[in-house]
C-alpha positions as semicolon CSV with decimal commas, in nm:
position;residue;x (nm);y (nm);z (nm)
1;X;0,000;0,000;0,000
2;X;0,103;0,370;-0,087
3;X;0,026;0,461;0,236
4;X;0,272;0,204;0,445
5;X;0,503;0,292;0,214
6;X;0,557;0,691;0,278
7;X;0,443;0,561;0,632
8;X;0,768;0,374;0,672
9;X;0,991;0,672;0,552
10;X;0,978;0,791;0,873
11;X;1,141;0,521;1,056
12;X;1,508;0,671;1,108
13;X;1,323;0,965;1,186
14;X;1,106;0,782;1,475
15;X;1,409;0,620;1,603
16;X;1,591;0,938;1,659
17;X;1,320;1,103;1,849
18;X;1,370;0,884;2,114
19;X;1,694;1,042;2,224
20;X;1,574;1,380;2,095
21;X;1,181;1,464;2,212
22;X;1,206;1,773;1,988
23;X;1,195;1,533;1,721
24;X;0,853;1,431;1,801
25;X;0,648;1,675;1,625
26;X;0,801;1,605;1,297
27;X;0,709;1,227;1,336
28;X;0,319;1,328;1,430
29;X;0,356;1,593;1,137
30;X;0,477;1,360;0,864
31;X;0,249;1,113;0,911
32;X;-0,043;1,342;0,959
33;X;0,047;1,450;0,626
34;X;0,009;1,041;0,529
35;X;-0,294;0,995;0,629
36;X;-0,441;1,350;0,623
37;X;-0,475;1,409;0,985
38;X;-0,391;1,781;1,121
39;X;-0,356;1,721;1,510
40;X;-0,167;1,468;1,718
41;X;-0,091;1,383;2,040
42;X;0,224;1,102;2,136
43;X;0,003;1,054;2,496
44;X;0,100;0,869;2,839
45;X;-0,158;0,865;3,141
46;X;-0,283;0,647;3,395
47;X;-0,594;0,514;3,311
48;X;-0,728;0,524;3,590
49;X;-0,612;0,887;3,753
50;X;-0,588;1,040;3,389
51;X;-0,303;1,198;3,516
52;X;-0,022;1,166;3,227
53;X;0,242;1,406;2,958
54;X;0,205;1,434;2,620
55;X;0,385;1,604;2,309
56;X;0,157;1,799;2,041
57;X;0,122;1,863;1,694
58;X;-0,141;2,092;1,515
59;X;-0,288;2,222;1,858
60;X;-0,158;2,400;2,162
61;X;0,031;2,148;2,399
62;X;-0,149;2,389;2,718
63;X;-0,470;2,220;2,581
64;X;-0,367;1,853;2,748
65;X;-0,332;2,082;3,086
66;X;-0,779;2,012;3,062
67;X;-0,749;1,649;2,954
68;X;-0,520;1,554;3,164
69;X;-0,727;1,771;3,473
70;X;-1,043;1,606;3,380
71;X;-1,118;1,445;3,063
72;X;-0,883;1,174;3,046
73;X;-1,120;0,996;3,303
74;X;-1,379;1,054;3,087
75;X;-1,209;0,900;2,747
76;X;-1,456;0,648;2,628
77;X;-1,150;0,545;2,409
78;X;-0,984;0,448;2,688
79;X;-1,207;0,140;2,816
80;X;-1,136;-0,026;2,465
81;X;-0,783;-0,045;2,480
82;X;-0,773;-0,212;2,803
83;X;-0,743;-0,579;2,673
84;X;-0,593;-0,492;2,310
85;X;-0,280;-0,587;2,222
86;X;0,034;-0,348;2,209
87;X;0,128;-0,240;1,955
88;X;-0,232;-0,237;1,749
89;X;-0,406;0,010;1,577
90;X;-0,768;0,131;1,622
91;X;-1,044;0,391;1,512
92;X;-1,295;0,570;1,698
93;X;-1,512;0,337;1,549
94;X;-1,347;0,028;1,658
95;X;-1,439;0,108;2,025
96;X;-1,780;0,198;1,995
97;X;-2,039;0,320;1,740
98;X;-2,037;0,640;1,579
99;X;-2,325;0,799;1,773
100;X;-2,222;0,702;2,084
101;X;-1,891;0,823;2,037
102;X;-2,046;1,185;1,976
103;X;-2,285;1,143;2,234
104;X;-2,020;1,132;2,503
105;X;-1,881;1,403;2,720
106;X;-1,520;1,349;2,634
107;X;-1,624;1,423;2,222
108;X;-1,837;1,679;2,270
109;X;-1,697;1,910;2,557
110;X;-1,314;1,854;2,477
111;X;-1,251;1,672;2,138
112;X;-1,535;1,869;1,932
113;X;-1,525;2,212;2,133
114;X;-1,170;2,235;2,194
115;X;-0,974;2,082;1,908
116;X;-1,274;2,098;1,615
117;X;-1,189;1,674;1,596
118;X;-1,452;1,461;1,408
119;X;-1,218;1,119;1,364
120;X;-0,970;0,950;1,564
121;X;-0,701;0,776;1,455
122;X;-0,449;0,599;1,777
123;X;-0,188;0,359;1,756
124;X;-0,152;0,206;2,083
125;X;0,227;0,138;2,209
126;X;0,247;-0,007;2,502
127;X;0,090;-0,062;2,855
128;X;0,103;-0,220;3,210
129;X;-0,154;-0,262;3,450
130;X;-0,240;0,154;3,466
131;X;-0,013;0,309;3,211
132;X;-0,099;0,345;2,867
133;X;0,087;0,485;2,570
134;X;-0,088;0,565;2,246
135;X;0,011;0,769;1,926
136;X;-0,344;0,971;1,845
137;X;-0,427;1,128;1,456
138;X;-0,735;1,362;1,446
139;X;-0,957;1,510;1,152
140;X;-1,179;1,755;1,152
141;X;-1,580;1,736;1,086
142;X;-1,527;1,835;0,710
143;X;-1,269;1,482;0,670
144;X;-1,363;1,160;0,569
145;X;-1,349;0,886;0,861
146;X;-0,974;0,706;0,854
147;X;-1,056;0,356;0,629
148;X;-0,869;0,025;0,681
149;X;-0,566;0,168;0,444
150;X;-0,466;0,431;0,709
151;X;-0,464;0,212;0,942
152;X;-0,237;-0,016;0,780
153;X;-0,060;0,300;0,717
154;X;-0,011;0,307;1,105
155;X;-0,012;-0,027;1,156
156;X;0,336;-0,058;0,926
157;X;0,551;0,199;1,206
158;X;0,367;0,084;1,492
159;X;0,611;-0,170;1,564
160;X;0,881;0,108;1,511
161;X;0,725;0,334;1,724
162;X;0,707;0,077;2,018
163;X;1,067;0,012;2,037
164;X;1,109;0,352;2,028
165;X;0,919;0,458;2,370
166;X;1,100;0,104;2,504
167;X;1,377;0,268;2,405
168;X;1,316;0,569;2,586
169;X;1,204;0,443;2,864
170;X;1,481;0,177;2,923
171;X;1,708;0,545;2,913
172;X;1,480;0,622;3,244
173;X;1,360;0,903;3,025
174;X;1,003;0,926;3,140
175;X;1,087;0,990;3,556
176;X;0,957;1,331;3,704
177;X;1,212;1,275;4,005
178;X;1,490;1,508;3,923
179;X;1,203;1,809;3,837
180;X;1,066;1,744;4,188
181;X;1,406;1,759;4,370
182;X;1,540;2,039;4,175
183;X;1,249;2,246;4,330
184;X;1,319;2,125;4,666
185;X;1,671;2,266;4,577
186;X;1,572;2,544;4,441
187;X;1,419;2,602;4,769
188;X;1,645;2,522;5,052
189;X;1,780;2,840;5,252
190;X;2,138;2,616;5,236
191;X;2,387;2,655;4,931
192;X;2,291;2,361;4,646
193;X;2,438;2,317;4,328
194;X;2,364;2,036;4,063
195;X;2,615;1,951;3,891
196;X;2,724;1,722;3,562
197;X;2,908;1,426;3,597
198;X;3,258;1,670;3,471
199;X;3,186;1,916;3,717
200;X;2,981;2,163;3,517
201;X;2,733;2,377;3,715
202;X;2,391;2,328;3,576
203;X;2,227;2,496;3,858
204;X;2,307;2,719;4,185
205;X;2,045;2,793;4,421
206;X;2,076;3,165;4,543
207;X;2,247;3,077;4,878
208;X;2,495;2,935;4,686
209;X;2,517;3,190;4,425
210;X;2,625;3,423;4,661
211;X;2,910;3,163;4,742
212;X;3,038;3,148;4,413
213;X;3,032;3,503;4,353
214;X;3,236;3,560;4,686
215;X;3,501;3,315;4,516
216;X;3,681;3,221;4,832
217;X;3,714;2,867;4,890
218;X;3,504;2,780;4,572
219;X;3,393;2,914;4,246
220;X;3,328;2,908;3,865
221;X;3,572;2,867;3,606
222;X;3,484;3,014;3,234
223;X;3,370;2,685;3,119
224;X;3,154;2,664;3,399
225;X;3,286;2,387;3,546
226;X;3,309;2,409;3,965
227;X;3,701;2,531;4,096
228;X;3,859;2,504;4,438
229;X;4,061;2,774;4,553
230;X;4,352;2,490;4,509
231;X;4,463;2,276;4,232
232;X;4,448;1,921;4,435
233;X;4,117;2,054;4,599
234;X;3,973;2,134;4,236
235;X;4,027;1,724;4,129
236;X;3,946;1,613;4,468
237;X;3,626;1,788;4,433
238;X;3,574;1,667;4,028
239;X;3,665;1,316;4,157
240;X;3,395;1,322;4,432
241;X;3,110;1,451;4,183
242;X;3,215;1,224;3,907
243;X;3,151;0,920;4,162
244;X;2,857;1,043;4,301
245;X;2,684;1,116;3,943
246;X;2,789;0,767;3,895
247;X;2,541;0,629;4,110
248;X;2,830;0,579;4,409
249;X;2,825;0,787;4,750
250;X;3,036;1,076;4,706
251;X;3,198;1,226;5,049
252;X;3,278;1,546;5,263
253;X;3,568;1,783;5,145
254;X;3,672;2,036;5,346
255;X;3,779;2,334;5,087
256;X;4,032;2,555;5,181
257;X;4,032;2,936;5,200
258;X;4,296;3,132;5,048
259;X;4,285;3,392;5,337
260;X;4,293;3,127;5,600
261;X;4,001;3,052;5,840
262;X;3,791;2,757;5,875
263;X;3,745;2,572;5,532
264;X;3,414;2,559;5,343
265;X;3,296;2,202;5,364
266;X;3,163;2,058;5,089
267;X;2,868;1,722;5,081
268;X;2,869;1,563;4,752
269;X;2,634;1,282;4,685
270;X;2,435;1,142;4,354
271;X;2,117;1,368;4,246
272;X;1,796;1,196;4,052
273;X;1,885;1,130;3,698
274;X;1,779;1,454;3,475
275;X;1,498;1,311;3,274
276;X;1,210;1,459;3,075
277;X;0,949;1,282;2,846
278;X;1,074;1,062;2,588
279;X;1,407;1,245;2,689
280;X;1,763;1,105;2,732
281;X;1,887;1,049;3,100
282;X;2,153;1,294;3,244
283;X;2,313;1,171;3,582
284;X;2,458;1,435;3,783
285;X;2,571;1,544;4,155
286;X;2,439;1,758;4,427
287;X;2,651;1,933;4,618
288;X;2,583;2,098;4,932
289;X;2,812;2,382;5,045
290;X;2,848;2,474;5,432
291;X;3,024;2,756;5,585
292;X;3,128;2,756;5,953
293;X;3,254;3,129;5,948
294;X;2,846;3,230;5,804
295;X;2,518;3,204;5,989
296;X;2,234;3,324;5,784
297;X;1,946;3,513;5,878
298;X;1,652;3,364;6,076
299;X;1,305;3,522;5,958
300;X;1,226;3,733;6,239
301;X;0,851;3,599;6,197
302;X;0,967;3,260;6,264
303;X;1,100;3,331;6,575
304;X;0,786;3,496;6,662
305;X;0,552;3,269;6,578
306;X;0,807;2,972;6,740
307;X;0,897;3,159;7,070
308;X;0,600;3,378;7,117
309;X;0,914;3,702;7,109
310;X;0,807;4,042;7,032
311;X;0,957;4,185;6,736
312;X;1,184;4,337;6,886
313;X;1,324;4,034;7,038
314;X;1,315;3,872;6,773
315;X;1,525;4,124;6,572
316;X;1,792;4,094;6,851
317;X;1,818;3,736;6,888
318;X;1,866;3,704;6,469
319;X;2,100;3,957;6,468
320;X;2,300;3,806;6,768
321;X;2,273;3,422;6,590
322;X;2,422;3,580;6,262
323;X;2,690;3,815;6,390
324;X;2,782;3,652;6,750
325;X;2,827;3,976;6,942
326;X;2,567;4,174;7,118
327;X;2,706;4,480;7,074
328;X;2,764;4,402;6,726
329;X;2,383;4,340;6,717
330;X;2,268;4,669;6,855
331;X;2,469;4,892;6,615
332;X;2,368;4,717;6,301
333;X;2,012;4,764;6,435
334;X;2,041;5,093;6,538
335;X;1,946;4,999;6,917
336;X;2,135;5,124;7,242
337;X;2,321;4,831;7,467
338;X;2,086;4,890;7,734
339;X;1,776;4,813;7,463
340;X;1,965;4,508;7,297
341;X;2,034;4,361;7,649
342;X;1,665;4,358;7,788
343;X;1,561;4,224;7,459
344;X;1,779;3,947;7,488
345;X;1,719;3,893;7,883
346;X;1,313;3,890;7,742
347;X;1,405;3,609;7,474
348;X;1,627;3,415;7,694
349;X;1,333;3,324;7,949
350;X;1,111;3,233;7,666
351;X;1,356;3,030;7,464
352;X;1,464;2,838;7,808
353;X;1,810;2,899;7,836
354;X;2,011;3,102;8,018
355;X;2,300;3,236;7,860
356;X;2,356;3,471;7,551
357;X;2,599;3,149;7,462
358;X;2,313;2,899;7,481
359;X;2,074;3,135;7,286
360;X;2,337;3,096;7,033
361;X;2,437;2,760;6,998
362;X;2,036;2,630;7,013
363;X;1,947;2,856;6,709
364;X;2,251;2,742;6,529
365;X;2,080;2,408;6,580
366;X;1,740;2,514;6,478
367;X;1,867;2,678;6,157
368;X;1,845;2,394;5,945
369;X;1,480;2,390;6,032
370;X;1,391;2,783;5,912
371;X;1,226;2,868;5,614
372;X;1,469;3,060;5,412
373;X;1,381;3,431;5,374
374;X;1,191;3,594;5,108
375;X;1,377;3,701;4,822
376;X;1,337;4,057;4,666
377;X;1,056;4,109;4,448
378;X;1,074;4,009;4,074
């Protein structure tokens, strides 16, 4: 058949999309233009949940944000696949009458209303007990229906396409885990940095932008690839991420400062695979950066709300956590001694210690707990 035929040009095509998901859309394109289809959808959702990804052609991709919300429960299609063999190839027709099909709320609030689709076409790739992957090709209400030749037409890459999502999926490609923990990065109040498996920074959190761009113990060279302020500290540190993007435990380094003082310490350890959908895998490190001669900020509302301090006791005992000196406390907040000192004899009793040492050392403890502090406004 014709049809197979130009079908099966796209092969190379389909195989190289599944280390490049850019390449999806001109799969979905050049067979729509096969079979005369104008929108497709390369789809993967629970069945059950409807909660899933998908990659677009011939409609807005912000469109699957509603299916995927709501009317992928309600995808009468759905219901027929569940005992059909993967790969196979099906019509709307194939999984229930004409009429029906239009009667339903999935057609006629999301297919017909949102996308203007009259016919389905879907190649179904693969599935477990909740997970299915199919391949959909949509016409409009002014196309014919698609006839047993285009689906032979899908039928022939079918196969093809298959080993492709296997393919992708054996890569680990189809994991949400490394989007999830970069946010929890992207939120800790501690310095973070991802980084590749040659040391290249791929991301800094702000706490440890700040590091970077002091350029003590640790920074950035050109390349972007993560220095110490020493040469045998710089491969010691590239050793360490190398293992731990490797999948092995990486270790504590202790990273000099060229001024002297007490080193930067530095926790390397492996960081969920970088993976999108139908994307390749990208291991990498995390690194967390800690610096003994720093305490950060505690949010003065924090306090508050933990200790039941005024504000104004709360302002001392932050400034005295971060800058150790009481006196050095009241002049950067513009406070007398006298002031500063009955704050902090008012915050002592309520935090349940007793000396300005104590207050100290238990909100040193405490600080890995505190919400880091808003950032200026965007």
């Amino acid at each position: 058949m014709a049809g197979a035929a130009r079908a099966l040009e796209l092969v190379p095509l389909i195989y190289e999309a599944a280390l490049d998901p850019g390449l999806w859309s001109g799969v979905m394109e050049g067979f729509g233009r096969v079979v005369g289809a104008n929108r497709a959808a390369l789809i993967r959702q629970d069945a059950v949940t409807g909660v899933g990804h998908a990659l677009t052609f011939g409609y807005d991709q912000a469109v699957m944000a509603d299916y995927f919300g709501y009317y992928g429960t309600r995808n009468v299609l759905l219901p027929h696949l569940a005992y059909a063999p993967a790969p196979s190839v099906h019509t709307d027709q194939d999984a229930l009458p004409k009429d029906a099909f239009r009667r339903s709320e999935y057609f006629a609030d999301f297919l017909s209303a949102r996308l203007d689709v009259n016919s389905v076409l879907l190649g179904l790739l693969w599935r477990d007990k909740r997970d299915v992957v199919a391949i959909n090709f949509c016409r409009g209400p002014g196309a014919d229906e698609f006839d047993i030749e285009e689906k032979a037409a899908l039928g022939a890459l079918t196969p093809h396409l298959q080993r492709s999502f296997a393919l992708a999926l054996r890569l680990g490609s189809l994991d949400a885990a490394a989007s999830d923990a970069l946010e929890l990065v992207q939120r800790c109040a501690h310095a973070m940095l991802v980084l590749e498996a040659d040391a290249r920074v791929v991301f800094a959190n702000a706490a440890a932008e700040a590091l970077l761009t002091a350029a003590e113990a640790v920074g950035v060279e050109p390349g972007g690839h993560l220095r110490a302020a020493r040469p045998e500290l710089t491969r010691a540190l590239r050793a360490l991420a190398a293992r731990a993007a490797a999948g092995d435990d990486g270790g504590v380094l202790p990273l000099a400062r060229p001024g002297g003082g007490r080193p930067l310490l530095a926790l390397v350890m492996p960081f969920p695979a970088s993976r999108e959908w139908l994307g390749p895998a990208r291991d990498r490190a995390l690194v967390m950066l800690r610096d003994p001669e720093r305490r950060r900020a505690l949010p003065e509302g924090w306090l508050e709300d933990l200790f039941g301090l005024t504000p104004g006791e709360a302002r001392v005992a932050s400034a005295l956590h971060r800058l150790g000196s009481l006196q050095a406390a009241a002049a950067t907040l513009g406070i007398s001694g006298h002031t500063a000192r009955a704050h902090l004899n008012a915050a002592l009793g309520k935090l349940g210690v007793h000396r300005q040492a104590e207050l100290v050392r238990l909100l040193t403890h405490l600080e890995d707990l505190a919400p880091p502090e808003p950032g200026p406004p965007r």
